[in-house]
N, C-alpha and C positions, 0 to 999 in steps of 0.2 A: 451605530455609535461613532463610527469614524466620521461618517457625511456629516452626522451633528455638530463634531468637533471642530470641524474645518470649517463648517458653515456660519459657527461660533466665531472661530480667528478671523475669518472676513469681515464678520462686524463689529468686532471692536477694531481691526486696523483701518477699516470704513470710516469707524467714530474717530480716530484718531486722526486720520486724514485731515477729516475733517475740523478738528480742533485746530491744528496745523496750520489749516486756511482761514482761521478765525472763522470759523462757519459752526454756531451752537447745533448741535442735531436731535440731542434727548427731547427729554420735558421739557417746556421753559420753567426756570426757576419762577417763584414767584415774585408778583409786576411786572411780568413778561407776559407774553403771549406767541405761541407757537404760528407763524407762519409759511409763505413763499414770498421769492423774491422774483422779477422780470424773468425770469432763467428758471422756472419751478423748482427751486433749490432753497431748503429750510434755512430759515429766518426768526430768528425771534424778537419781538418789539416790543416795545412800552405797551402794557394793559392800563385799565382801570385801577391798578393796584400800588404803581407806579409812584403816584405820591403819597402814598405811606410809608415805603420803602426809603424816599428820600426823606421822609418826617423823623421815619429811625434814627438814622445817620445823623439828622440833623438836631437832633433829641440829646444822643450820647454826647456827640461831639462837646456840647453845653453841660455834661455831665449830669445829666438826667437819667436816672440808675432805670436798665433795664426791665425791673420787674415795673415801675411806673409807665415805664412805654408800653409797657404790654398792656398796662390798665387802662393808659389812655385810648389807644388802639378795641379794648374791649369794650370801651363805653360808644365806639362806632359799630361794633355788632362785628368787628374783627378778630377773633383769637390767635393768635400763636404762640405754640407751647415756648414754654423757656429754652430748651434745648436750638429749638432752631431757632430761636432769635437770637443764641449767641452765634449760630451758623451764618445766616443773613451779612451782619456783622463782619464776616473774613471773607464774603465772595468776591474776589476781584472780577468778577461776570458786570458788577454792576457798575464799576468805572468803564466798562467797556476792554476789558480785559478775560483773555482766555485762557484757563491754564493747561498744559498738556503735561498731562502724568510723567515720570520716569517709568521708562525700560529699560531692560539690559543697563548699555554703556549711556542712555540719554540719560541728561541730567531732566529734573524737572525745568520746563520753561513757561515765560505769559510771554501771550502777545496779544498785537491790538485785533480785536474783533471786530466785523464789521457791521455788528450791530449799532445800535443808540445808546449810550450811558444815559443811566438814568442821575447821576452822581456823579461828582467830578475826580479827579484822581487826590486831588487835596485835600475833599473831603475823607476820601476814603482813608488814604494815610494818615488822618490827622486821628478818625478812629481807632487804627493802626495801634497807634502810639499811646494812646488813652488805655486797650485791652492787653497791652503788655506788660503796661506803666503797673497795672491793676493784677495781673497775671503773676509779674514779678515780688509783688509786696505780700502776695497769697501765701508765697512760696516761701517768702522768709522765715527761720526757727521760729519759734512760737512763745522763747525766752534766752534773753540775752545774759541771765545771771550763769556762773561757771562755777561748778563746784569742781574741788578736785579731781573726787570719786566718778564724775559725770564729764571728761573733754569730752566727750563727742556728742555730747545732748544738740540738738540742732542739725549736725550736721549728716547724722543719719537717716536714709527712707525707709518706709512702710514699701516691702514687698506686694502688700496687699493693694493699698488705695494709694502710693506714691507723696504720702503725707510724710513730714519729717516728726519723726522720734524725739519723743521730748525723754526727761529721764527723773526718778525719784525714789525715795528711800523708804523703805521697808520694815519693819520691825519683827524679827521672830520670837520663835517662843520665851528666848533665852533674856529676852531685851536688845540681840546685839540689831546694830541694824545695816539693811542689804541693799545696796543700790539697781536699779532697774532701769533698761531702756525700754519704753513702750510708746506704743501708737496710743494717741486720741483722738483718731477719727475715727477709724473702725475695731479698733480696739482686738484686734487680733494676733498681734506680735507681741511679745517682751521676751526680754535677754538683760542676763547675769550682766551686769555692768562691768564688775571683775572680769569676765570670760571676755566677753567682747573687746575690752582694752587691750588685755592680752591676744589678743587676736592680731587686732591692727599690726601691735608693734611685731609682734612674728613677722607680720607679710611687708612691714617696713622695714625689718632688717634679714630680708632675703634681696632686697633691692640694694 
């Protein structure tokens, strides 16, 4: 178990090395293609797949919604699930850029690789800027009306799916009626509207 362990640490600080030197060592992502270079040292290059990759980029960038890229791409006998083709999307592998993890005290860092971009750095950050643009507006409350009963409608998360808490009223048996914080996306949380106001202001006026 221990020669495993160690043998283990070698090669991720191996892979890491190599990150370092801008030298890709794993898989090649895809559009890539796993090589060597003059010096028998792993290399990754432009494949066959290459300008699809740059079709992506060059897709969104124009605001051409993902799941239509994927269609287009499917009517070439190419599938990629959704998921990675939001992935694809954030590689900075593909401007030619390598990124080395955090450790300990390293912060994360990119540098230049010494592969071939398939995509230029402008494209990539102009996508950048499009999936955050888009990211960000996800993220907004999901209603801007304010009731009394309800300040923190909005500004609440779902512990569960990280969706913000919208908030609504209740009627019990009596007729009176009861305000609620709850999720609608997963629909798994709700809380007393009353409790949790009081709550806040408790730990507001402990500060």
């Amino acid at each position: 178990q221990v020669d495993n362990e160690r043998r283990s640490i070698k090669i991720k600080e191996g892979m890491r090395g190599a990150l370092k030197s801008g030298r890709w060592s794993g898989a090649a992502p895809l559009g890539y293609l796993n090589s060597r270079d003059e010096k028998n040292k792993p290399l990754i290059v432009p494949g066959p797949l290459a300008k699809e990759i740059r079709f992506i980029y060059e897709q969104f960038a124009k605001n051409v919604s993902q799941a239509d890229i994927r269609g287009a791409l499917s009517k070439k006998g190419i599938n990629i699930p959704r998921n990675s083709m939001s992935d694809i999307l954030r590689r900075p592998v593909y401007m030619g850029k390598m990124v080395v993890p955090k450790k300990d005290e390293e912060l994360e860092t990119w540098i230049d690789g010494i592969h071939e971009p398939i995509i230029t750095e402008e494209l990539f950050y102009t996508v950048q800027d499009k999936l955050n643009f888009k990211l960000k507006k996800s993220n907004k409350p999901n209603s801007n009306r304010r009731r009394e009963e309800l300040p923190l409608r909005g500004n609440l998360v779902c512990s569960k799916c990280n969706s913000h808490l919208t908030g609504s009223a209740s009627k019990g048996r009596l007729g009176k009626r009861y305000f609620y914080y709850h999720c609608n996306s997963c629909k798994t949380e709700r809380y007393l509207a009353e409790k949790a106001n009081q709550s806040i202001k408790d730990s507001l006026g402990k500060l």
